[in-house]
C-alpha positions as CSV (number, residue, x, y, z in Angstrom):
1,X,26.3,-31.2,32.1
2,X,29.0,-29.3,30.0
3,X,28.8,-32.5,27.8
4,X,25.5,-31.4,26.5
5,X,27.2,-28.6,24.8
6,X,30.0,-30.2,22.8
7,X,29.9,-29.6,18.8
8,X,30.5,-33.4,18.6
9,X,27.2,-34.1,20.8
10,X,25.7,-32.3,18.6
11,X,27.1,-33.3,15.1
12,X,26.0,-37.2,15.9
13,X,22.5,-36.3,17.1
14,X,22.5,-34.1,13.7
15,X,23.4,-37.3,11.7
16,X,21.5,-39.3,13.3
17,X,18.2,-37.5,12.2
18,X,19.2,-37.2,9.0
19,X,20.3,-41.1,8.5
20,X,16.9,-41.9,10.3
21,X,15.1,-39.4,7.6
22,X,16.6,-41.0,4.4
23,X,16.3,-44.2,5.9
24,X,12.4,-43.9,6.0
25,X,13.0,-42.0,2.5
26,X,14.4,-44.8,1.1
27,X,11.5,-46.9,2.9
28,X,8.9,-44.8,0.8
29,X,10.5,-45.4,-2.6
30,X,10.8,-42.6,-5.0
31,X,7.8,-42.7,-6.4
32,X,6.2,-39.2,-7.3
33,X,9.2,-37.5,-7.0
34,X,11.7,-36.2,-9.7
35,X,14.8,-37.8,-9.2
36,X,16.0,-37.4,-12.9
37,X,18.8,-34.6,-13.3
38,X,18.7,-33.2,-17.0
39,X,21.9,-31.0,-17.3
40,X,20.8,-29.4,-20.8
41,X,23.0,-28.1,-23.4
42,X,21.4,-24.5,-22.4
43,X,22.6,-24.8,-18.8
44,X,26.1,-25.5,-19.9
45,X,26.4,-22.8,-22.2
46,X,24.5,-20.6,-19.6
47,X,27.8,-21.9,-17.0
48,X,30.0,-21.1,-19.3
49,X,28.6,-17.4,-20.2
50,X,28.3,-16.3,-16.5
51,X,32.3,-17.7,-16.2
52,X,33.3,-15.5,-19.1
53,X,31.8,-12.4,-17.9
54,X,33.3,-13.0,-14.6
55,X,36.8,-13.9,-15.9
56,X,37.2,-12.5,-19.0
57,X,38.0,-15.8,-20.7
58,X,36.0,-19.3,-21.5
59,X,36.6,-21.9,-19.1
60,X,38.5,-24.7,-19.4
61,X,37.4,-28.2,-19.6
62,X,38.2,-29.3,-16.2
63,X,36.7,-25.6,-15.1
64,X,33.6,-26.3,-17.1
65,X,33.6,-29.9,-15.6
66,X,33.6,-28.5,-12.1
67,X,30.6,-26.1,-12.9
68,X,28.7,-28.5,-14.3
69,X,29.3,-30.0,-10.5
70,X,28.7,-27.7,-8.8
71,X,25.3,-27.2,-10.5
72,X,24.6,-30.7,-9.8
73,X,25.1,-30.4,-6.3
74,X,23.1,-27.7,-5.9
75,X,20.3,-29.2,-7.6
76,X,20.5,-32.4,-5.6
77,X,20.1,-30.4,-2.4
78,X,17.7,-28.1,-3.3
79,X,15.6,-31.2,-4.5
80,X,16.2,-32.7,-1.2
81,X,16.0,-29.6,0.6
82,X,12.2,-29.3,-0.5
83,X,11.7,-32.6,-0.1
84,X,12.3,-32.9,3.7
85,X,9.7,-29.4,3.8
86,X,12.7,-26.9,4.6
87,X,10.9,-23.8,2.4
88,X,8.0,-24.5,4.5
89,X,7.8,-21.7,7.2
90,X,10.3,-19.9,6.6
91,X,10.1,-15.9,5.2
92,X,13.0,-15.1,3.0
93,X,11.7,-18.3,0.5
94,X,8.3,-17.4,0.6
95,X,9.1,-13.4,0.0
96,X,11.8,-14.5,-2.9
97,X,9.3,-17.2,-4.4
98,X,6.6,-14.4,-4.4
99,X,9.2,-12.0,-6.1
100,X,10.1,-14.2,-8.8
101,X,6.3,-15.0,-9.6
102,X,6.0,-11.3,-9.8
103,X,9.0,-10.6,-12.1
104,X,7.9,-13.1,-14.2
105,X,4.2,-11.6,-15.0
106,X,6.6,-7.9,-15.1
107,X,8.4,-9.5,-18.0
108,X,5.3,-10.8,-19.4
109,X,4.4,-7.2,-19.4
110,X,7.4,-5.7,-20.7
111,X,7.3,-8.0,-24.1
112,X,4.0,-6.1,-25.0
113,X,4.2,-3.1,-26.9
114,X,1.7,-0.6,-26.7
115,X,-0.3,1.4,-29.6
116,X,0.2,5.2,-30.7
117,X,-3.5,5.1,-29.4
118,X,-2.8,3.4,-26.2
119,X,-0.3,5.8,-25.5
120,X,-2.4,8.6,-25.8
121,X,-5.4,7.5,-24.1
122,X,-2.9,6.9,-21.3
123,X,-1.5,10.6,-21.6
124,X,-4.9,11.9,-22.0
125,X,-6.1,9.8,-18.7
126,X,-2.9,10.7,-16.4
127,X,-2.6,14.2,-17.5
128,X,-0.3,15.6,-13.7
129,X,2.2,12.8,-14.2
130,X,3.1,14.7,-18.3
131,X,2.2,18.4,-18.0
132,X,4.8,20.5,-18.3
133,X,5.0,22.9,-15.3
134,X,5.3,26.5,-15.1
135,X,8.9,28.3,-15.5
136,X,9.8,31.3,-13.9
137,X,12.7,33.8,-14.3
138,X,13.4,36.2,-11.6
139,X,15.8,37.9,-9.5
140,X,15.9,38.4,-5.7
141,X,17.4,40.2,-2.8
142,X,17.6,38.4,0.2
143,X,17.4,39.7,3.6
144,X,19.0,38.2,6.3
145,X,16.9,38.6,9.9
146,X,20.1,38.6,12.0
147,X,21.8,41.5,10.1
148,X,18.2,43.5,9.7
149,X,18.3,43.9,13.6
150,X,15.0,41.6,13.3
151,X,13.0,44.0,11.5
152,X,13.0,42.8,8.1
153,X,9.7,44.3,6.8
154,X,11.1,47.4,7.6
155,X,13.9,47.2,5.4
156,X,12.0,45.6,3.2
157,X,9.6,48.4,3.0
158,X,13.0,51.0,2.7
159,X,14.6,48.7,-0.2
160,X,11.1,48.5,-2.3
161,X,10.5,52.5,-2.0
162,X,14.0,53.3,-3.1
163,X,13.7,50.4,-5.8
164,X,10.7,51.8,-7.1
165,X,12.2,55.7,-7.1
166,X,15.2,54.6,-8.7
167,X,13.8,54.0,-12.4
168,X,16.1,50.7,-12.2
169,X,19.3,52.3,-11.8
170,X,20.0,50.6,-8.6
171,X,21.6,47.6,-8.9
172,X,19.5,44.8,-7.6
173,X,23.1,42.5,-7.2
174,X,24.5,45.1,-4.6
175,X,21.4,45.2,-2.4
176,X,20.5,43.4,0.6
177,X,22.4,40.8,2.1
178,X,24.7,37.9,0.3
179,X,23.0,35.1,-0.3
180,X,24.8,31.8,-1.1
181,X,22.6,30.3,-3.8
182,X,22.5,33.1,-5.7
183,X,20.4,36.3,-7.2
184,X,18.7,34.9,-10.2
185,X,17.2,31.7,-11.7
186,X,16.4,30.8,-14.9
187,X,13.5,28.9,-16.1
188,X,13.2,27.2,-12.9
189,X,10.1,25.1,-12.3
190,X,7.7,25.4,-9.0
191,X,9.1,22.3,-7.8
192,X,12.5,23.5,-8.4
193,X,12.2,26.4,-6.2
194,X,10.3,25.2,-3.6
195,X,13.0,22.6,-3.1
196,X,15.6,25.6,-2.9
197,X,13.5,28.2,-0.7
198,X,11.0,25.7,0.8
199,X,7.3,24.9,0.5
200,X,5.1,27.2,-1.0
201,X,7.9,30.0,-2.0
202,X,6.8,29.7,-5.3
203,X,3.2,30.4,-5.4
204,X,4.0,33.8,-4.9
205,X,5.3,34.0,-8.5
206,X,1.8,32.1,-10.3
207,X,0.0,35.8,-9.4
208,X,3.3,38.1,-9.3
209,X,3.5,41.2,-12.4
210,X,6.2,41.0,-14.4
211,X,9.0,43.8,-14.3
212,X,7.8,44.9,-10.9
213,X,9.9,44.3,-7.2
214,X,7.5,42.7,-4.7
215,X,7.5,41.7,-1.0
216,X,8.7,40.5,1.0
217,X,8.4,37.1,0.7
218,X,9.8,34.4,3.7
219,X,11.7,31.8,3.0
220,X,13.1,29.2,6.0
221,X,16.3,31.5,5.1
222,X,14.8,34.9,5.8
223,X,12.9,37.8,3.7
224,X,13.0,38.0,-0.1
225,X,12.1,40.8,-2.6
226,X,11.3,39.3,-5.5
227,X,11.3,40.6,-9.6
228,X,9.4,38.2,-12.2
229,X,11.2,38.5,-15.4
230,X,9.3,36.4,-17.0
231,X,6.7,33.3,-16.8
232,X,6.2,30.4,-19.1
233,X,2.8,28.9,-18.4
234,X,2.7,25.1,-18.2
235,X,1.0,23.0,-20.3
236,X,0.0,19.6,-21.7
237,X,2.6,18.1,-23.9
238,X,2.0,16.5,-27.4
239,X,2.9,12.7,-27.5
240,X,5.5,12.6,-29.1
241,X,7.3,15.4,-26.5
242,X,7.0,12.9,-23.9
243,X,6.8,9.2,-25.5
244,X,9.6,7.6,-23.7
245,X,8.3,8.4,-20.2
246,X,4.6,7.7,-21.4
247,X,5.7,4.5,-22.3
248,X,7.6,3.9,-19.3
249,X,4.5,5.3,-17.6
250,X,2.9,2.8,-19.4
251,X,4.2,-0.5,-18.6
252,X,4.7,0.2,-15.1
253,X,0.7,0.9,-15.0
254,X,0.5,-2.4,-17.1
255,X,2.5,-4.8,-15.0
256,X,0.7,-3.5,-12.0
257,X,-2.6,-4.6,-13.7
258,X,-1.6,-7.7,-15.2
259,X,0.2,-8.9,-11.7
260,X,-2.9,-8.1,-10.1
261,X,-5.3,-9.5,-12.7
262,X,-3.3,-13.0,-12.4
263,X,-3.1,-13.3,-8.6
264,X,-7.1,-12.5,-8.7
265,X,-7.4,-15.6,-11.0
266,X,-4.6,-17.5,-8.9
267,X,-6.2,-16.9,-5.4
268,X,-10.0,-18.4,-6.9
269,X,-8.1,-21.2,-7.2
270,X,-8.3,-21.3,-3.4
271,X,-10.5,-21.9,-0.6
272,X,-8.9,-19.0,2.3
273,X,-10.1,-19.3,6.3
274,X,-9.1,-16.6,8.0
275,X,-9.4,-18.0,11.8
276,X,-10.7,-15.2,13.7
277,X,-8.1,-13.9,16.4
278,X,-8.4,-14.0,20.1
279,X,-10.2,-10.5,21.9
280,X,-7.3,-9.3,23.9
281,X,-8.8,-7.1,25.5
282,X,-11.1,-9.5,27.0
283,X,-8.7,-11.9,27.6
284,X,-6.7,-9.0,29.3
285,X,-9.7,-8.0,31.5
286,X,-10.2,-11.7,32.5
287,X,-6.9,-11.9,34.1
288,X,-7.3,-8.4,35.9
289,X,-10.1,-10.0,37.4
């Protein structure tokens, strides 16, 4: 049976098919079905732009000439392609159909340009996704559990009694252990330092008095004294301090309700049965029995 499996075999039962499909195409007639290629003066100059950016250069006539071909050919069996039902069924088409329905509605989105008064009822509606956060400034001395024989809030305790005797003439830079990120941040935001010391090392510093050492705070690193210098409350931004990303903001929000809005009024245009699905479980239970 090993002839079953030679690429000839099965090139001649291929053509086969496909000579017995056109055949009974060409039974049918072409009516109803475009079979009139319009190469515009658009496409051409559309060839001819995508050659230059690739190449540097225009193309010449025989390389336009070969183009156009190529276009044509791909055209024909695309058109033929649908024609024998070879989308049908199959996931990548139907995903990259649905994706270029949707860009299409984004672009329709993207040509409309919204209002000073749009914008800010869309600033004034979304007010977490604009405020400006908090920024702190502060220093701190880092205490490293495996060379604090474990005990850190004991040395913890030592370093914030001599701190607080010393009337700042201890230097906050030669204390503690070394730390590889550093002693002091500038008008970093929550976010910022959270992402640096891990969640929730920044709350501290919302409630924290200024000019003061305090601890110790843990970090996934070890213990941390901590001095605020300073703390820039947040707050909510004028328009025109954030108009670019209220824009963006903007349009985003838009496409998403303009993509939804036209598959609503796309899919009354259908009549959708769900067929209800088999009960496995029952079906399960019936063969255990």
């Amino acid at each position: 049976m090993a002839w079953l499996r030679e690429p000839l075999l099965h090139f001649l039962i291929l053509g086969a098919i496909l000579f017995g499909f056109f055949q009974w195409r060409g039974d049918r007639g072409d009516e109803g079905r475009a079979v009139r290629i319009v190469v515009s003066q658009g496409t051409v100059e559309s060839l001819a732009r995508k050659w230059q950016r690739l190449w540097q250069r225009p193309p010449s006539e025989d390389e336009l000439a070969g183009l156009i071909e190529d276009y044509i050919r791909e055209e024909v069996f695309y058109r033929e392609a649908l024609a024998m039902g070879l989308d049908r069924d199959d996931t990548i088409v139907r995903r990259r159909m649905r994706q270029k329905m949707e860009i299409f509605f984004d672009d329709l989105a993207a040509l409309e340009e919204p209002s000073n008064d749009q914008l800010a009822a869309f600033l004034t509606a979304n007010p977490d996704r604009f405020r400006i956060p908090d920024r702190f400034t502060f220093q701190h001395i880092y205490l490293n559990p495996d060379k604090q024989e474990g005990d850190v809030e004991k040395a913890a305790g030592d370093l914030l009694a001599a701190l607080n005797r010393s009337s700042n003439s201890l230097q906050p830079g030669n204390l503690g252990d070394p730390f590889m990120l550093g002693n002091r941040f500038v008008d970093a935001t929550g976010d910022q330092i959270n992402r640096l010391f891990g969640d929730g090392f920044a709350a501290p510093l919302m409630d924290m008095e200024e000019g003061s050492w305090h601890g110790p705070v843990y970090s996934g690193f070890g213990g941390h004294l901590l001095l605020l210098e300073e703390r820039v409350s947040g707050r909510m931004p004028e328009l025109d301090e954030v108009r670019d990303a209220v824009k963006r903001e903007w349009i985003a929000a838009r496409r998403r309700e303009i993509n939804e809005a036209t598959y609503r009024r796309l899919r009354q245009r259908y009549t959708v049965v769900v067929e209800p699905l088999p009960d496995v479980r029952l079906a399960s239970r019936a063969g255990e029995s």
